[in-house]
C-alpha positions as CSV (number, residue, x, y, z in Angstrom):
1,X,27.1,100.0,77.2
2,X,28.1,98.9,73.5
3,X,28.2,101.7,70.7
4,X,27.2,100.1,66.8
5,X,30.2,101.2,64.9
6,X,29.3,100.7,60.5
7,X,32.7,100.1,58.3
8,X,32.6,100.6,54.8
9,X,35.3,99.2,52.1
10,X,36.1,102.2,49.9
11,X,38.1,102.7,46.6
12,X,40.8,104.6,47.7
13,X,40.4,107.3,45.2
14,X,38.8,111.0,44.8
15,X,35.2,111.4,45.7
16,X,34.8,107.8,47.2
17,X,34.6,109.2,50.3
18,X,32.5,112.2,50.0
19,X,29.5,109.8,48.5
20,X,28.6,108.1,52.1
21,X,28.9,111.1,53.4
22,X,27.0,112.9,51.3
23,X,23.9,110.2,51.4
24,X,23.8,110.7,55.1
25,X,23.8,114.6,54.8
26,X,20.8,114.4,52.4
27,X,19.3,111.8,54.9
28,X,19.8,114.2,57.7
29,X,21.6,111.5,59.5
30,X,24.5,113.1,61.3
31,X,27.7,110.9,62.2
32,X,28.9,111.5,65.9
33,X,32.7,110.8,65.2
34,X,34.5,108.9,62.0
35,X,37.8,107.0,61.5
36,X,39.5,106.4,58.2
37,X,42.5,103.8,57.2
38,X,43.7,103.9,54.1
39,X,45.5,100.6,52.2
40,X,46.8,101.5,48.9
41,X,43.9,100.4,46.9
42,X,41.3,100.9,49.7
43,X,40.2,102.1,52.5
44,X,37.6,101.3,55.6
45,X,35.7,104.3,56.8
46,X,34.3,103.6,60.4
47,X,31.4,105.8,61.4
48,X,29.5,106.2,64.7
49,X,25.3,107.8,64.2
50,X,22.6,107.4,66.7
51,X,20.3,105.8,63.8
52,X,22.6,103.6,62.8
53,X,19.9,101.1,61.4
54,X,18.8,103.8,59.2
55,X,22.5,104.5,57.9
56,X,22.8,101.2,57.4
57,X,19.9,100.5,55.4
58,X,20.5,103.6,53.5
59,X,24.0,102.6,52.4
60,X,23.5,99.2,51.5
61,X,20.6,100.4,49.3
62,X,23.6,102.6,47.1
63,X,25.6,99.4,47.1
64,X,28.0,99.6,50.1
65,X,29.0,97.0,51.8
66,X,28.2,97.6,55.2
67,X,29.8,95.8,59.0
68,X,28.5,96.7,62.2
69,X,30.8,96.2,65.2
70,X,30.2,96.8,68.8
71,X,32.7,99.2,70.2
72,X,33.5,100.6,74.1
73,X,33.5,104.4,74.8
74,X,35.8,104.8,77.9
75,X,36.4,107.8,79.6
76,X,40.3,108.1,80.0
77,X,42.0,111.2,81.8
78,X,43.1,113.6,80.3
79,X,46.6,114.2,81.1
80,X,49.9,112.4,80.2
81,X,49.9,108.5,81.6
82,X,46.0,108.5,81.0
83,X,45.9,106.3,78.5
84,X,48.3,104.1,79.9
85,X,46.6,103.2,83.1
86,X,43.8,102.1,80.9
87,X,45.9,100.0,78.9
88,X,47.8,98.6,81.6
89,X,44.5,97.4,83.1
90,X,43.4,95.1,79.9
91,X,47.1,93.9,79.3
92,X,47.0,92.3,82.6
93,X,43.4,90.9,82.1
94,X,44.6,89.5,78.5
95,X,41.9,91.3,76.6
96,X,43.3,92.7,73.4
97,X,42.7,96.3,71.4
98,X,42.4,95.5,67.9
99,X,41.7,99.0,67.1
100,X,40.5,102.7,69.0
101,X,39.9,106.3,68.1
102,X,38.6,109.2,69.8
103,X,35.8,112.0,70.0
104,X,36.6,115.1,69.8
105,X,34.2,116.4,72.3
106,X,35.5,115.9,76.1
107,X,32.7,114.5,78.6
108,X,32.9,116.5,81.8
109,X,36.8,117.3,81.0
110,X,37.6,114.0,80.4
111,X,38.8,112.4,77.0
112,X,36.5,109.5,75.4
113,X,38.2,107.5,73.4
114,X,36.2,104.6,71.3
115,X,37.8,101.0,71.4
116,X,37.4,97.5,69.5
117,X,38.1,94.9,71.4
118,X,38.6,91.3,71.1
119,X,36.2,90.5,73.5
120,X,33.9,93.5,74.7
121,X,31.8,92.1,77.2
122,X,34.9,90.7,79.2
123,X,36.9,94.6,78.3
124,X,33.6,96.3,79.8
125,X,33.4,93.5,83.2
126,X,37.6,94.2,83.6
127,X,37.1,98.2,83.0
128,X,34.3,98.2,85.5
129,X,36.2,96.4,88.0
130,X,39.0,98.7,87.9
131,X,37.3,101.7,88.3
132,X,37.2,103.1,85.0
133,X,34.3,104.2,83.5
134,X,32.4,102.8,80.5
135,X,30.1,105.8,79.1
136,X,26.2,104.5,78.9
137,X,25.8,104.6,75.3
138,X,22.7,106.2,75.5
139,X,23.9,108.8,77.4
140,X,27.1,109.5,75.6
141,X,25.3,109.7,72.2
142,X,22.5,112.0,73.8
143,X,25.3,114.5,75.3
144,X,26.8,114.4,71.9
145,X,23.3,115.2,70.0
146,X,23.3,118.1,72.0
């Protein structure tokens, strides 16, 4: 049910971004979806692959400092309030978002947004028993692989 999410600490400055990005072209390992935030002197690029073990080996070996994080891929509808309903449900359960993004490929006309929570295990228990689906992994990175 849980995605491996890497984050990398990068200079923010020209080019630092391009060099992950670059390793993982040469290595043929292709990221599924990306977030950036940017500090003034830094930033954190967050990156979702299907090898993920691979990426990370690959970037440490360069000298990145690598995290992994499990994250939540939820299906949210997509219309105005879909979102909220979503939120509503893990306010109430006490279960806070520390951080989300989204991919840009819909799953049977659905959005499917990508969230860090404080506690995922409890996030994907409280998701389940609302009735809102959390995408299988596996089967949300195969779909997306194409």
């Amino acid at each position: 049910m849980k995605l491996k999410q890497l984050s990398l600490f990068l200079e923010n400055q020209p080019g630092a971004l391009s060099r992950p990005v670059q390793l993982l072209a040469k290595a043929r390992l292709n990221i599924l979806t990306l977030s950036i935030a940017d500090a003034s002197q830094f930033g954190i690029l967050r990156l979702i692959l299907r090898d993920w073990p691979k990426a990370k080996k690959l970037l440490e070996q360069e000298g990145f400092v690598v995290k992994v994080t499990d994250m939540v891929a939820v299906e949210v509808a997509d219309r105005p309030g879909g979102l909220a309903e979503i939120l509503n449900v893990l306010e109430k359960a006490g279960i806070n978002v520390e951080f989300m993004y989204a991919f840009t490929e819909k799953r049977q006309g659905r959005a499917v947004l990508i969230f860090r929570f404080d506690d995922p295990d409890n996030a994907i228990r409280v998701l389940g028993k609302a009735r809102i689906n959390v995408v299988d992994s596996g089967e949300l990175l195969k779909q997306l692989e194409g």
